[in-house]
ZAMARGU-4260 file (C-alpha; in steps of 0.2 Angstrom, whole numbers, plus 5000, padded with zeros to 4 digits):
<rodrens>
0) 5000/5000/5000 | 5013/5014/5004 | 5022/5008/4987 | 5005/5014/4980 | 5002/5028/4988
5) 5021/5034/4983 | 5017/5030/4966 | 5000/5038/4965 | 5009/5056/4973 | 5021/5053/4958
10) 5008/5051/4945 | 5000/5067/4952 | 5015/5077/4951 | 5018/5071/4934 | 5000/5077/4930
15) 5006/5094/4937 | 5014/5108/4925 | 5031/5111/4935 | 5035/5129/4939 | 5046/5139/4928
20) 5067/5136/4931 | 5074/5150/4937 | 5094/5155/4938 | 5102/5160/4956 | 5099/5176/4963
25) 5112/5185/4970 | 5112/5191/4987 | 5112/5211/4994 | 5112/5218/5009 | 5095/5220/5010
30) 5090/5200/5009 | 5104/5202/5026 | 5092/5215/5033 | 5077/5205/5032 | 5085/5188/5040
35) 5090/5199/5055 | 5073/5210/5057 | 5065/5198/5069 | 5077/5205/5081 | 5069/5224/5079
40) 5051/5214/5081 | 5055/5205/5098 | 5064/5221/5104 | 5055/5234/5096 | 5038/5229/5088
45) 5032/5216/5103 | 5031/5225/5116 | 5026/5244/5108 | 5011/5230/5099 | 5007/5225/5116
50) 5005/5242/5126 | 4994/5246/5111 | 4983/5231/5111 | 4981/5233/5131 | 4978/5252/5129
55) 4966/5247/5114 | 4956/5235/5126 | 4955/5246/5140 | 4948/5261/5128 | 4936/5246/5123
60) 4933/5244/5142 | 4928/5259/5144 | 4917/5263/5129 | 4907/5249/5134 | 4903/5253/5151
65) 4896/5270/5145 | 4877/5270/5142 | 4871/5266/5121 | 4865/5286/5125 | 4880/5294/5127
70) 4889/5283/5115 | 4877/5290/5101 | 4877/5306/5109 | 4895/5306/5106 | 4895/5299/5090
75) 4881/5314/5084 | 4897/5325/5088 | 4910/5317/5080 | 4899/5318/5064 | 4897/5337/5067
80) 4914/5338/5067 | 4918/5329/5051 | 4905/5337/5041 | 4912/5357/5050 | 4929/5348/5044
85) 4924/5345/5025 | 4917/5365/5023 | 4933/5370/5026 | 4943/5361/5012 | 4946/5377/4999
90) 4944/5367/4982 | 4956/5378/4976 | 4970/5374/4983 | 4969/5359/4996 | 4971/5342/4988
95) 4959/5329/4989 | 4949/5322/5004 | 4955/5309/5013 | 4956/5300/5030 | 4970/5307/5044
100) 4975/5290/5048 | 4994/5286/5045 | 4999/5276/5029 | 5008/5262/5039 | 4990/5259/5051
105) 4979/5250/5036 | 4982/5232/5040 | 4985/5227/5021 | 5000/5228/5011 | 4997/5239/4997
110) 5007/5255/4999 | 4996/5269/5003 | 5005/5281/4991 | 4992/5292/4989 | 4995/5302/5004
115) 5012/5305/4998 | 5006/5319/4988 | 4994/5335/4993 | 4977/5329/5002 | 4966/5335/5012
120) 4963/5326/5030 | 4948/5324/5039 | 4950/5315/5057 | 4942/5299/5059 | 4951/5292/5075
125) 4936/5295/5087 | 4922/5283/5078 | 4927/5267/5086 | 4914/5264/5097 | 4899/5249/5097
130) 4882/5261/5097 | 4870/5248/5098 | 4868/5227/5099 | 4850/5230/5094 | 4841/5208/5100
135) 4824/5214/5091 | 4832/5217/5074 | 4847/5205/5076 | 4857/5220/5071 | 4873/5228/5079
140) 4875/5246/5074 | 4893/5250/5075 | 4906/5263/5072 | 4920/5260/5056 | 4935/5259/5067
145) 4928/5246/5078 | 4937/5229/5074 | 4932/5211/5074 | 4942/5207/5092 | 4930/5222/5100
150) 4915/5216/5091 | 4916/5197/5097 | 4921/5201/5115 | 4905/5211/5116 | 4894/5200/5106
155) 4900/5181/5109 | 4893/5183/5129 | 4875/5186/5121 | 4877/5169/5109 | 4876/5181/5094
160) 4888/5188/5082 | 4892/5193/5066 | 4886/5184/5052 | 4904/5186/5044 | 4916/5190/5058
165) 4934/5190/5048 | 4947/5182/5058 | 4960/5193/5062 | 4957/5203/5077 | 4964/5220/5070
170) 4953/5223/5054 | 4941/5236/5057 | 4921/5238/5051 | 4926/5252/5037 | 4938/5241/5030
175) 4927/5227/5027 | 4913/5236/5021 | 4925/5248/5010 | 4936/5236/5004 | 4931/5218/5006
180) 4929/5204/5020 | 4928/5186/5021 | 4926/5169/5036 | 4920/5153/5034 | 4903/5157/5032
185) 4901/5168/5019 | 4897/5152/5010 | 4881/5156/5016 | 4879/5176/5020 | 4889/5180/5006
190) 4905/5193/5009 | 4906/5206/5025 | 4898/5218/5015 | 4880/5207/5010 | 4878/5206/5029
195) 4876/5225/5029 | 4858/5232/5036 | 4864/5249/5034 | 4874/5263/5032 | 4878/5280/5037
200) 4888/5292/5026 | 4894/5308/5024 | 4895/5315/5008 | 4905/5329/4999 | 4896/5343/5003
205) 4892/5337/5023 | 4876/5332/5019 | 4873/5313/5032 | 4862/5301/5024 | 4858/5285/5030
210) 4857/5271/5014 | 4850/5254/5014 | 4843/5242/5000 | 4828/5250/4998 | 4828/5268/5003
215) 4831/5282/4990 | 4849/5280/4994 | 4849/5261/4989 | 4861/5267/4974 | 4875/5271/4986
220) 4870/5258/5001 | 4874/5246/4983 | 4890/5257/4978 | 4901/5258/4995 | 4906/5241/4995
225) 4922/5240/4986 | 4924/5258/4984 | 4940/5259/4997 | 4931/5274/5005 | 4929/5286/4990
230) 4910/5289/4986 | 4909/5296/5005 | 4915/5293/5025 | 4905/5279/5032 | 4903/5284/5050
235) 4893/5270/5055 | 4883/5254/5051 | 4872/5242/5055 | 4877/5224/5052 | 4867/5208/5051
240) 4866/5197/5069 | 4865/5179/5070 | 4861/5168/5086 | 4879/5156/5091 | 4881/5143/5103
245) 4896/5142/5114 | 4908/5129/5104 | 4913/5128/5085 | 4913/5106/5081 | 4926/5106/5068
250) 4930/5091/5060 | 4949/5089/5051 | 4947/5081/5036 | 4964/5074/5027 | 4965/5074/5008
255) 4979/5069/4996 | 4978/5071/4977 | 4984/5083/4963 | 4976/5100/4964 | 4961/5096/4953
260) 4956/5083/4962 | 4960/5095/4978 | 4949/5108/4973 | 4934/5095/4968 | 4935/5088/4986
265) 4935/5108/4992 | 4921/5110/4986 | 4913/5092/4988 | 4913/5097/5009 | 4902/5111/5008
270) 4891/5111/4993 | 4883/5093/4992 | 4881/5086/4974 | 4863/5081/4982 | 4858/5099/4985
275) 4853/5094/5003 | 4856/5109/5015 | 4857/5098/5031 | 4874/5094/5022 | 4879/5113/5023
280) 4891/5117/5039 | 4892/5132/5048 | 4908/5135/5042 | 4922/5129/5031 | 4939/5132/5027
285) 4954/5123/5018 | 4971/5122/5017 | 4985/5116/5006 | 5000/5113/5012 | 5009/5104/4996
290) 5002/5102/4978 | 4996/5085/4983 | 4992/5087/5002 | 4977/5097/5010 | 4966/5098/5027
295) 4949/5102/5023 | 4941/5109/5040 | 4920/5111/5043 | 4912/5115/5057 | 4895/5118/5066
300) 4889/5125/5080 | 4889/5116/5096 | 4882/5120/5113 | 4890/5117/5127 | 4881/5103/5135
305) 4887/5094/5117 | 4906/5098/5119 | 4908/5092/5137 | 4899/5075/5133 | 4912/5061/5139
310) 4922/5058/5125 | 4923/5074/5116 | 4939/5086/5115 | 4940/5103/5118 | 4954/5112/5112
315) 4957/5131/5118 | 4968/5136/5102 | 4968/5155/5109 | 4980/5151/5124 | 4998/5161/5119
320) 5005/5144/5122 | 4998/5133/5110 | 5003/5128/5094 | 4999/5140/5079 | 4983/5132/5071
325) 4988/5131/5053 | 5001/5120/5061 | 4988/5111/5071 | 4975/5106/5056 | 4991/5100/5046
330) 4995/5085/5062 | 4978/5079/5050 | 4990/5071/5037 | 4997/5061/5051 | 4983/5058/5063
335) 4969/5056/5050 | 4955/5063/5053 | 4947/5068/5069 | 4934/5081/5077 | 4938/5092/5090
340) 4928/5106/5098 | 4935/5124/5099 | 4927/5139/5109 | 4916/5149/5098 | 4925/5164/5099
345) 4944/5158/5097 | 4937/5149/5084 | 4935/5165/5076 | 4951/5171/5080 | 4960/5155/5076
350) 4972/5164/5062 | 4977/5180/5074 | 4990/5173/5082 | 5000/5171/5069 | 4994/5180/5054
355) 4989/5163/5046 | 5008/5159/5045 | 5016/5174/5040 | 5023/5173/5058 | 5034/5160/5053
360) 5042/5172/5040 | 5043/5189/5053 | 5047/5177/5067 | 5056/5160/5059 | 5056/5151/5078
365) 5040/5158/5085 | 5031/5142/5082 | 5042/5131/5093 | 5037/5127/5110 | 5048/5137/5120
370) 5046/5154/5112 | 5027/5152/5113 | 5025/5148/5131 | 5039/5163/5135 | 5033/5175/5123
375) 5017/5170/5115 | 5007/5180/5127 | 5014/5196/5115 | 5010/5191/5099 | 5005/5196/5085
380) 5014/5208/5080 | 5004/5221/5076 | 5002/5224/5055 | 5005/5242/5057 | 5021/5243/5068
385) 5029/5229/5055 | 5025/5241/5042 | 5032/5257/5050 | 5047/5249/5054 | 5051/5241/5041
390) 5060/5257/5031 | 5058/5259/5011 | 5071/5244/5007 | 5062/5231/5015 | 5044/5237/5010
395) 5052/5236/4990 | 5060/5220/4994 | 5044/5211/5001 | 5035/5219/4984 | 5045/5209/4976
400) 5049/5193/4984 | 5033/5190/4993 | 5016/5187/4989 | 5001/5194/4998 | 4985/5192/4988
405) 4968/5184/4988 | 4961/5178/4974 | 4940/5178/4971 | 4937/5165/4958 | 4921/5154/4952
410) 4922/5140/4964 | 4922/5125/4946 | 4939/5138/4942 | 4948/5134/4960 | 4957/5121/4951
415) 4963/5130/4937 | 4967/5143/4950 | 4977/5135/4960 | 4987/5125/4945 | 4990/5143/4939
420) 4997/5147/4957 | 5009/5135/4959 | 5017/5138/4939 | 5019/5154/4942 | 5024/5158/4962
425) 5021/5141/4970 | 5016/5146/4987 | 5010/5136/5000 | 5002/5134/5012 | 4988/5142/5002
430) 4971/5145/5010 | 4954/5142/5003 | 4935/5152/5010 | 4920/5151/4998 | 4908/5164/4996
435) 4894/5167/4986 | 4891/5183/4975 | 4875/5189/4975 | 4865/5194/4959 | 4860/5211/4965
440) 4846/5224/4958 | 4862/5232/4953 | 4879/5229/4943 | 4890/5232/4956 | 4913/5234/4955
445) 4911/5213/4957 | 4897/5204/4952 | 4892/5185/4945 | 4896/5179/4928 | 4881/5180/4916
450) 4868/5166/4914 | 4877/5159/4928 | 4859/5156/4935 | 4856/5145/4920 | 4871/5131/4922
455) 4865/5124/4939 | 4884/5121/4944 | 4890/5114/4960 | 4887/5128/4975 | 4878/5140/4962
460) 4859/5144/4967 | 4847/5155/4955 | 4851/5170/4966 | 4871/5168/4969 | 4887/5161/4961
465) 4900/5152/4973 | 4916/5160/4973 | 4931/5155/4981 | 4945/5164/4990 | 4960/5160/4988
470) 4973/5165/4999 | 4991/5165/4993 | 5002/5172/5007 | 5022/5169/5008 | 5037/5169/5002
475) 5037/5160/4984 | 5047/5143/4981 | 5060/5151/4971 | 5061/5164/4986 | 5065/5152/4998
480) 5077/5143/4987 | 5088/5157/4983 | 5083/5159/4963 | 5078/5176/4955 | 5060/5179/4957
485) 5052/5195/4948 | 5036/5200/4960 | 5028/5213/4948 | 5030/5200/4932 | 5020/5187/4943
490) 5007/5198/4949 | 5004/5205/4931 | 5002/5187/4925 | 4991/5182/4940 | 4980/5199/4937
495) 4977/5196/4918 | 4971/5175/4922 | 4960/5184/4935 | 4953/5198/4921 | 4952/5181/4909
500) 4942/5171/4922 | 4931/5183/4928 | 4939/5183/4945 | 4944/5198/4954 | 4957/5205/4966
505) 4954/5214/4985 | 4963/5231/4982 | 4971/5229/5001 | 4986/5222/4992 | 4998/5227/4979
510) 4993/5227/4963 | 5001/5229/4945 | 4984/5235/4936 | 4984/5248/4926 | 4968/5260/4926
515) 4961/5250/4908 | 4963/5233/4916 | 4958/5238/4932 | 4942/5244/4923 | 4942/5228/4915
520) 4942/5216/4931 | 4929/5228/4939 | 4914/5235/4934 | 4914/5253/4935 | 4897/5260/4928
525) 4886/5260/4944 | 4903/5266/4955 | 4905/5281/4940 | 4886/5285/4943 | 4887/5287/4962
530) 4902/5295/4960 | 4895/5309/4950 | 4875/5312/4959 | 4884/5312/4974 | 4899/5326/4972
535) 4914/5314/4976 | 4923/5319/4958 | 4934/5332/4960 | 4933/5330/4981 | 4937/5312/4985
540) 4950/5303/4977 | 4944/5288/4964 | 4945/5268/4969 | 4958/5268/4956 | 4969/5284/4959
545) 4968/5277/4979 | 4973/5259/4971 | 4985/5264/4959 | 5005/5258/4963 | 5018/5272/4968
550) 5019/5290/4974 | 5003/5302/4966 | 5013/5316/4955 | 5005/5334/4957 | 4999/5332/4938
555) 4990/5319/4945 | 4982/5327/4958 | 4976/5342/4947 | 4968/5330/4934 | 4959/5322/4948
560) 4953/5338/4958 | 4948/5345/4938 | 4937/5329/4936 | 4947/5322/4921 | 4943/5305/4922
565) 4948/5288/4910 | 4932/5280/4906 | 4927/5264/4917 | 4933/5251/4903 | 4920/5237/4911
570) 4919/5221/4900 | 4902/5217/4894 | 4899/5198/4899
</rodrens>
């Protein structure tokens, strides 16, 4: 039998394009600089992350335990204040609006060029505050710079909670809504966004609206999402609750094979052939750790009468001192499979710790035993210090020899997808979170392939297309091997499959696109029209100028304030 099995992995290699052969890269001082920078992150970047998570939660602390009143009284004033704030920008000579927030603070990897050239800066820092946990409506109303670790800390006690609570503790309510979020559920609710209720919005000339589906601001409750913040400032939101029970029961499923036959079994765990939605779990995520192996994980929610039945195993993967879960799912290929349960809310949280497993690149001996029992209790290490410390070396360096990016494809593509991954960056371990798209009353920036509805593929319903995400996040194979790797190359070649496959790419990470193809890959008709009823040309920068790679020129920012705009190039399906 293990002859077989040896023969089979063989077979499926051979079945596997090989990646491209690549010379020897030659080393600089900066590759010397990167090898040692763990020692400015357990000196530096630990403990200053530390005092700010502690100074975060007690703020957290506090805003709780004032009354839901005086938190929207509060909140009533910091809105005066940014709409006082916007009347005085002189169109003449200040730049265009954006937030005050420093570039190193967004959580994502995408230089934030843009506020490298003039702008105008309008204070968000005080809308971090939970308004309301609304039981009637299963609805939270929250502020945008509340993040997921504050909103499960407050919800998780009342067995409710975000219908997509993204895992990482630091990404905040505006992010996910402006850009784009994702968990193990969205295979049902959809993306962070298609849990939205509602939305509160100061626009270009100060005037607040509040949008939903339905209201006469449904075009720009429909337009935000994916707009990275430039049709408006969302100041608050109302996000779709759902009733939890204390425990996730996750089941570790082994599975060997090539990545075709990967990606079938992906999508075989969640979206039964059968149709049957008593086959559907709560949640579901995968991960491959070699082009032949993979841990397929879904869970459900359990009570906890269930999870302390004689028998069961409960596994508290949030204490500092255990081992990082990525690492954990992956003992699956050895054990086999096997169910645990895992409290709700570090269940949620399961990735923090270590960043998926970019920890093990920041901090190669983090994962062992002894550093997470001394020093576990610090991490992570907070996104924005790692940037702000890293100097403009470094930044370029991992630019181009290290890949961040998430990939949203057609879930019957994964395997395509994944076979173009490994040709052209071979990554791993790469993560996999299905979601469906929505067909919406409008085209939004990302929306379903046509006739979709009509080809009754697996996951597909008549009112949504499953999508994947794939996560790609490391350093490449020929990286780590010491061979010349070109970052920009790979990421133009990744971006023109995804434009090819109807497939798109979250704008938190750096992007090659140029304003035609990023027209291309996104549908910018609907964005163009809110754009233009509601006064944000000429006042707040567009999704692409915002998006777009390196430092703004003042040309630049004069065509954008004069409302000279390149078309939205958005394909017809």
């Amino acid at each position: 039998m293990g002859f077989l099995f040896v023969e089979m992995q063989v077979q499926n290699m051979s079945d596997l394009q090989q990646p491209l052969v690549r010379p020897k890269r030659k080393k600089v001082l900066v590759d010397y600089l990167v090898q040692l920078r763990w020692i400015v992150v357990i000196f530096v970047v630990l403990p200053i992350s530390f005092l700010i998570y502690f100074g975060l939660y007690l703020g957290d602390v506090k805003s709780a335990m004032k009354s839901e009143k005086r938190r929207q009284k509060e909140h009533d004033e910091n809105v005066k204040k940014v709409v006082n704030r916007l009347k005085q920008r002189d169109p003449k000579k200040d730049g265009l609006v954006c937030t005050a927030r420093k570039p190193y603070i967004a959580v994502g990897m995408r230089n934030v060029d843009y506020k490298r050239a003039r702008h105008f800066e309008v204070d968000l820092s005080a809308f971090r505050n939970i308004l309301e946990i609304d039981k009637e409506r299963m609805v939270a109303k929250v502020e945008p710079l509340v993040n997921m670790g504050q909103i499960t800390r407050y919800t998780v006690p009342m067995n409710l909670a975000l219908a997509v609570v993204a895992e990482l503790d630091d990404l905040t309510v505006g992010g996910l809504i402006n850009g784009y979020g994702i968990e193990g559920s969205s295979h049902i609710y959809g993306l962070f966004s298609d849990t939205i209720v509602a939305m509160e919005v100061v626009l270009a000339d100060g005037k607040v609206v509040r949008c939903t589906k339905d209201n006469e601001y449904s075009d720009l409750f429909y337009g935000v999402p994916w707009s990275q913040g430039t049709l408006g400032f969302l100041v608050s939101a109302e996000i779709k609750l759902i009733p939890i029970k204390e425990y996730m029961r996750l089941t570790y499923a082994p599975f060997r094979g090539n990545l075709q036959e990967i990606a079938q079994a992906y999508a075989d765990s969640f979206a039964p052939r059968d149709g049957d939605p008593a086959k559907v779990p709560d949640f579901v995520e995968g991960m491959i750790y070699t082009p032949t192996e993979s841990v397929l994980m879904t869970g459900k929610y359990a009570s906890t009468e269930e999870a302390k039945r004689k028998g069961n195993v409960i596994n508290s993967v949030g204490w500092w001192f255990k081992p990082w879960f990525y690492q954990h799912a992956q003992t699956a290929l050895k054990r086999g499979e096997f169910v645990e349960y895992i409290p709700t809310r570090e269940y949620y949280h399961r990735h923090t710790r270590c960043l998926y497993w970019e920890g093990k690149l920041i901090l190669p001996f983090a994962d062992q035993w002894w550093f997470r029992w001394l020093m576990g209790w610090m991490m992570p290490p907070k996104v924005s210090l790692l940037k702000a410390t890293q100097g403009e070396a470094i930044r370029n360096y991992y630019h181009d020899n290290h890949v961040i990016q998430d990939l949203l494809v057609p879930l019957y593509k994964v395997g395509d997808a994944l076979e173009f991954v490994h040709r052209e960056m071979e990554v791993y371990p790469i993560w996999l979170c299905p979601h469906r798209l929505f067909k919406l009353p409008v085209r939004t920036m990302v929306y379903p392939e046509a006739g979709f509805d009509h080809h009754h593929r697996q996951g597909d319903t008549s009112y949504a297309q499953m999508f994947t995400d794939i996560g790609v996040y490391y350093a490449p194979g020929p990286v780590l091997r010491g061979e010349v790797f070109n970052g920009a190359e790979a990421v133009r070649n990744l971006e023109e499959w995804l434009i090819q496959n109807h497939s798109f790419q979250p704008q938190y990470a750096v992007s090659e696109l140029t304003e035609k193809n990023f027209w291309r890959m996104f549908d910018g008709s609907h964005y163009e029209h809110c754009r233009r009823k509601y006064g944000a040309v000429g006042t707040f920068m567009s999704v692409y100028y915002k998006s777009k790679k390196g430092k703004k020129t003042e040309k630049e920012v004069q065509e954008a304030e004069s409302e000279i705009l390149e078309p939205a190039y958005a394909d017809e399906a």
